[in-house]
C-alpha positions in Angstrom: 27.5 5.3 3.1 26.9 3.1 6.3 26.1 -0.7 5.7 22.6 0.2 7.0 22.2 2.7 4.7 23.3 0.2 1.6 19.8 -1.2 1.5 16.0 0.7 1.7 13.1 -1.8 2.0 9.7 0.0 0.4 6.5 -2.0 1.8 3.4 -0.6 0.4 0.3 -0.5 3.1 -3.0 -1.9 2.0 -3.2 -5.9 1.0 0.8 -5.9 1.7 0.9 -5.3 5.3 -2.5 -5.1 6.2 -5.7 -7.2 4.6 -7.4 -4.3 3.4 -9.9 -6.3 0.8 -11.4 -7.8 4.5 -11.6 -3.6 5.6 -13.3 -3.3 2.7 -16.2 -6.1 3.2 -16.8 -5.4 6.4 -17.3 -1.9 5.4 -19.9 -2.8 3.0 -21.5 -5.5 5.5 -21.8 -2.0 7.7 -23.0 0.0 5.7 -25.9 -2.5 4.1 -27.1 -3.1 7.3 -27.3 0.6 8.7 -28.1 2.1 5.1 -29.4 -0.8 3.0 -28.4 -2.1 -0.4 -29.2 0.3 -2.2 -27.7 3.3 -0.1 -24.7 1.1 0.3 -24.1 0.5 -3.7 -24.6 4.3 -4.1 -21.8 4.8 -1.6 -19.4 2.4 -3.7 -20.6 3.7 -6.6 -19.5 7.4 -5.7 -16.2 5.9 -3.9 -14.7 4.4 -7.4 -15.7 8.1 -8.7 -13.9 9.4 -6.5 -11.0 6.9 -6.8 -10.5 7.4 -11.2 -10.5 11.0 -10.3 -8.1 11.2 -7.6 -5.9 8.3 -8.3 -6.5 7.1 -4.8 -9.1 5.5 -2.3 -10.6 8.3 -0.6 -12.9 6.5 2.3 -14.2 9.5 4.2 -14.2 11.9 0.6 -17.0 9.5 -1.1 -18.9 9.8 2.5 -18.8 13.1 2.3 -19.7 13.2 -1.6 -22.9 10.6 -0.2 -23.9 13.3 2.0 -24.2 15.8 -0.4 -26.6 13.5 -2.3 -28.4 12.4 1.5 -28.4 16.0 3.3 -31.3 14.6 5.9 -29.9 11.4 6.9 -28.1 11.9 10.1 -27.1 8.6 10.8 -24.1 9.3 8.2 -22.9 10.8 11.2 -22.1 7.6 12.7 -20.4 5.9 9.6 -17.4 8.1 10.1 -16.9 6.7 13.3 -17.1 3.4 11.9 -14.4 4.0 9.7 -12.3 6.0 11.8 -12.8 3.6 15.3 -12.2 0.9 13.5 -9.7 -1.9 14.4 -7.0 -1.8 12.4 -4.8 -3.7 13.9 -6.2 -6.9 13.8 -6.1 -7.0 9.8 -3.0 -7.0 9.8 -1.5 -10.4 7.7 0.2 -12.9 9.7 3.9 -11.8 10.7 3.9 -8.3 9.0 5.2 -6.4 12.2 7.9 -9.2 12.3 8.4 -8.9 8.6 9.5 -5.0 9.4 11.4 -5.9 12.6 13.5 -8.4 10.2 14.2 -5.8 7.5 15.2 -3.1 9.5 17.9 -5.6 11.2 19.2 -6.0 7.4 18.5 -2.2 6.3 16.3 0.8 6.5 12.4 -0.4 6.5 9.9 2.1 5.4 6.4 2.7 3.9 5.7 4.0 0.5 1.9 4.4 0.5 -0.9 6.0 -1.7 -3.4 7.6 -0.4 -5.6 10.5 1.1 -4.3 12.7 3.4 -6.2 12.3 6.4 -7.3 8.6 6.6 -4.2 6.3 5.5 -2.1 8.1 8.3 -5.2 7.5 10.4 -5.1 3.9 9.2 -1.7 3.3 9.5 -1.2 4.9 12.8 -4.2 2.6 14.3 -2.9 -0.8 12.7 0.5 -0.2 14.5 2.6 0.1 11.2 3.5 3.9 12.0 5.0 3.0 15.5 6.2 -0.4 13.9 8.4 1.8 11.3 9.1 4.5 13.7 7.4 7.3 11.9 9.2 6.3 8.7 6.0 6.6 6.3 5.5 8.2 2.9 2.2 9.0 1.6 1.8 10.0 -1.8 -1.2 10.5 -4.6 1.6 8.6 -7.2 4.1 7.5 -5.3 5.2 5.8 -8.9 6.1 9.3 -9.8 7.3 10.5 -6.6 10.8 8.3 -6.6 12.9 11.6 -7.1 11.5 12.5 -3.7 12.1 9.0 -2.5 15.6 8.4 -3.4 16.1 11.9 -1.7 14.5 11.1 1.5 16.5 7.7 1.7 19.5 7.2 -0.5 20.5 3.5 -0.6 23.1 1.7 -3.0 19.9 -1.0 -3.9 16.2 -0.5 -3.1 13.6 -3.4 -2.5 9.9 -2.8 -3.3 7.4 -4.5 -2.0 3.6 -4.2 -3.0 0.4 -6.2 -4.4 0.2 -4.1 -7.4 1.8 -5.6 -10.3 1.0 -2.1 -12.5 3.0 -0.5 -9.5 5.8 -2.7 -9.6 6.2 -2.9 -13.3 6.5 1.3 -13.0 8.8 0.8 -10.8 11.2 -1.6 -12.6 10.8 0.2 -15.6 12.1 3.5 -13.8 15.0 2.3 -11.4 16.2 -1.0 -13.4 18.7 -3.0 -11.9 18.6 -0.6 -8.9 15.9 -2.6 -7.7 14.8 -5.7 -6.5 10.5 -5.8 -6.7 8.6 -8.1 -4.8 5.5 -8.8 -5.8 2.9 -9.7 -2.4 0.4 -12.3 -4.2 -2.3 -10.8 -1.3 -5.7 -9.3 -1.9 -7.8 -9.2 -5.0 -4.8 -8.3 -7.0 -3.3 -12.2 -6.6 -6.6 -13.3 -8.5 -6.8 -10.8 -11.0 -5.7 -11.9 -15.0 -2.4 -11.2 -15.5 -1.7 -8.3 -18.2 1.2 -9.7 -20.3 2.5 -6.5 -20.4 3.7 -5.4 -17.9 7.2 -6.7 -16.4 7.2 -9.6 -14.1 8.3 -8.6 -10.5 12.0 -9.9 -9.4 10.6 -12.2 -6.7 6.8 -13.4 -6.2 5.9 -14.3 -2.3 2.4 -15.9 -1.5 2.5 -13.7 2.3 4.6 -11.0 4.0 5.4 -13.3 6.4 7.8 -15.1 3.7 10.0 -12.1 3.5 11.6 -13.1 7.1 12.8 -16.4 5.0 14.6 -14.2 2.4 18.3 -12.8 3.2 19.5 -9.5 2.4 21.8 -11.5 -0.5 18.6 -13.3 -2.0 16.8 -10.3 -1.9 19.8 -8.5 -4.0 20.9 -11.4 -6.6 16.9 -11.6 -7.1 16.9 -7.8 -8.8 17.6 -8.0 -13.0 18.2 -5.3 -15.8 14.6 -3.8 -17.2 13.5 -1.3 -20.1 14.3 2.3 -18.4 12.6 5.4 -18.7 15.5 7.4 -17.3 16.6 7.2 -14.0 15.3 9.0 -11.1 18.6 8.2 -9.1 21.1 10.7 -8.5 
C-alpha cells in the first residue's frame, strides 16, 4: 500500500466544514419574513418529521411536504430558489478549505456525509467542498452503517474521523476500535448540547477545523485508543 494510501481523513459536511446552524437561521429569518411565524414554525415543524423519519435533513422534502398542506400559495415557488441560490460558500468555518489542502498533503482527504440526495451534493458542490476534495464525497442516509462500503471505497492502514456529532463518533469508535482516530469538531449546536455519559469520548477534541492544520499526521495517529467493538467492518 502506498504511504498515501496508509492514512484516510473522513470530514463530515454540516457544522464541521461548513456553519450550517447560521444556514439554518437565515433560513428561518427567510422564511418568517416572506411566510410569517406561523407558516414558518409549520415548515420546521414538518422538516423535523421529516428528519425522525428519514434519518436525515431533508430541506427541499419538508417544502414539498408544506406545499401539500399550502396548495394555493405560489410564493413557495420562490423558497426553493432561496435554498438552492443560496451562498454556500461563505459559511464555510475559517480555514476549512486549507484544513483539506493540509490533509490530503499527509493522506487521502474525503467527505463522509448524511444526507438527501439531491440537496447536500447541491450544497456541497456550491460551498466549494466538492471541487476542494476533487469529487471525493460520500453521501449516505447512515453513513454509521455504511463503513463496509467505506473501507471498500478507500482502504487505509488507519482512518481519522472527523465530525460534530459525538453519537456519530462514539458509532464509530465502537465499530472500528483502535483503527481509528475520532475527532470530535466542538462547532454548531452540538458543542453546547449536555453531554450523554454514555457514549465514548472522541480520541481528540478541537474547538475549529482550522486546528486540524496544527495536528501532524503522528499526533493524529498516537491520539487513536482501543474501544468496546461491535465487530469489525474492516477487511
Amino acid at each position: 500500500m502506498s504511504e498515501a494510501g496508509d492514512i484516510v481523513f473522513l470530514l463530515d459536511c454540516d457544522n464541521t466544514l461548513l456553519d450550517n446552524d447560521r444556514v439554518q437561521q437565515d433560513l428561518r429569518v427567510h422564511m418568517e419574513q416572506q411566510f410569517g411565524a406561523a407558516s414558518a414554525a409549520r415548515y420546521w415543524q414538518l422538516f423535523e418529521q421529516l428528519r425522525s423519519e428519514l434519518g436525515y435533513a431533508d430541506y427541499l422534502g419538508a417544502l414539498q411536504r408544506y406545499r401539500g398542506q399550502a396548495v394555493c400559495d405560489m410564493r413557495l415557488l420562490r423558497m426553493s430558489s432561496f435554498l438552492l441560490d443560496y451562498p454556500f460558500s461563505e459559511r464555510l468555518y475559517p480555514r476549512a478549505l486549507q484544513a483539506i489542502a493540509h490533509l490530503d498533503r499527509c493522506g487521502t482527504c474525503v467527505m463522509l456525509s448524511d444526507g438527501d440526495v439531491v440537496f447536500q451534493p447541491h450544497k456541497i458542490a456550491r460551498s466549494g467542498l466538492w471541487q476542494a476534495l476533487d469529487g471525493r464525497v460520500l453521501i449516505y442516509i447512515h453513513k454509521e452503517r455504511m463503513l463496509a462500503e467505506v473501507a471498500r471505497r478507500y482502504r487505509a492502514l488507519h482512518y481519522v474521523f472527523v465530525d460534530d456529532k459525538p453519537r456519530l463518533i462514539d458509532a464509530i469508535k465502537r465499530q472500528w476500535g483502535a483503527r481509528v482516530t475520532t475527532v470530535f469538531a466542538r462547532q454548531g449546536h452540538y458543542a453546547l448540547a449536555p453531554r450523554d455519559s454514555a457514549l465514548l469520548e472522541a480520541d481528540i477534541t478541537i474547538d475549529a477545523i482550522g486546528e486540524l492544520i496544527e495536528l501532524d499526521l503522528a499526533e493524529l495517529r498516537a491520539g487513536a485508543r482501543a474501544a468496546p467493538t461491535s465487530g469489525s467492518e474492516l477487511s
